[in-house]
C-alpha positions in Angstrom: -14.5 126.0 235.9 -11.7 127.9 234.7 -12.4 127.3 231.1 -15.3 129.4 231.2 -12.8 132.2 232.5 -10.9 131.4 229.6 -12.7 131.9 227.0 -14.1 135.3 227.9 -12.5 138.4 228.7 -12.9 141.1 231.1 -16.2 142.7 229.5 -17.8 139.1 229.1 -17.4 139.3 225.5 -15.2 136.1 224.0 -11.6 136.8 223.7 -9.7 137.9 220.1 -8.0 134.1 220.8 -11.3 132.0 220.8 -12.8 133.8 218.0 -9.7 132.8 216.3 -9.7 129.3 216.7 -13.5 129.6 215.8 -12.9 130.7 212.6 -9.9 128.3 211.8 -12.3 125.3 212.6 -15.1 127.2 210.6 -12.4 127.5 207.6 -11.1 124.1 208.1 -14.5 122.6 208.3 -15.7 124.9 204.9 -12.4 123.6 203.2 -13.4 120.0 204.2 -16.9 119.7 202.7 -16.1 121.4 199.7 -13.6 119.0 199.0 -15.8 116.2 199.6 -18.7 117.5 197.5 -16.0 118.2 194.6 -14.9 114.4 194.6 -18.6 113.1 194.8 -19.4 114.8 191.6 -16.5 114.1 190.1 -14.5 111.7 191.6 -11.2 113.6 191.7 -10.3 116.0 194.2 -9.5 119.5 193.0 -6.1 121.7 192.9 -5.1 124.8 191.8 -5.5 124.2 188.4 -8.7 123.7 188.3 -9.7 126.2 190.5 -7.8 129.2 188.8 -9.5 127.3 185.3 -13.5 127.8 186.8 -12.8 130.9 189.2 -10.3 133.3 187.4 -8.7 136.5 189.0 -11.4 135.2 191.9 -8.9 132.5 192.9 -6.1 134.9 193.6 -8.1 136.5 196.0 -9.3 133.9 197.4 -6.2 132.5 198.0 -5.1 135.9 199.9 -7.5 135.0 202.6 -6.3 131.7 202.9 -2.5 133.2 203.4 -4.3 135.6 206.0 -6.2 132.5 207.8 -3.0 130.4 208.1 -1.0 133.5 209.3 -4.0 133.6 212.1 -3.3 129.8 212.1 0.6 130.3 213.0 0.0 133.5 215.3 -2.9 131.7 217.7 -0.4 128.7 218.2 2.4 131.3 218.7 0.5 133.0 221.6 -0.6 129.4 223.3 2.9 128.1 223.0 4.0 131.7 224.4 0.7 131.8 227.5 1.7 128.0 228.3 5.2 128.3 228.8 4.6 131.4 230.9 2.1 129.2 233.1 4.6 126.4 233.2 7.3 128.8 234.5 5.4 130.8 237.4 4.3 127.4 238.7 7.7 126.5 239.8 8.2 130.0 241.9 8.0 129.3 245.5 5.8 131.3 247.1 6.3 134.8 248.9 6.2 134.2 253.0 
């Protein structure tokens, strides 16, 4: 099937795309359950505040990476938008004879 293809490159190794989208979901997923534990123990979920209160300079940093993974976020959809729109536009070439 072609989204084997896809999801490797030319060496066999998985493309800089999928490993992308693995980490978002790996991130998203992270993000998820730590919210969920937070409420459980105390009932509230937790925002800045209260992170920059119990983590410090930490938080800052912290919240870097989470700039950097939604920059990743905004740059994978770029390139899908930008690979299916090339797709969509060779399909409607006719064909050499």
């Amino acid at each position: 099937m072609q989204s084997k293809k896809m999801q490797m490159d030319s060496n066999g190794q998985w493309s800089m795309q999928t490993l992308g989208w693995l980490m978002v979901a790996s991130w998203f997923c992270a993000s998820l359950l730590s919210q969920a534990m937070y409420m459980a123990i105390y009932g509230l979920p937790y925002g800045p505040e209260v992170l920059i209160a119990k983590m410090g300079i930490y938080y800052w940093f912290i919240a870097g990476i989470e700039v950097v993974v939604w920059a990743l976020v905004a740059t994978l959809i770029y390139l899908k938008m930008r690979k299916v729109k090339s797709i969509a536009t060779t399909e409607h070439i006719a064909p050499a004879r």
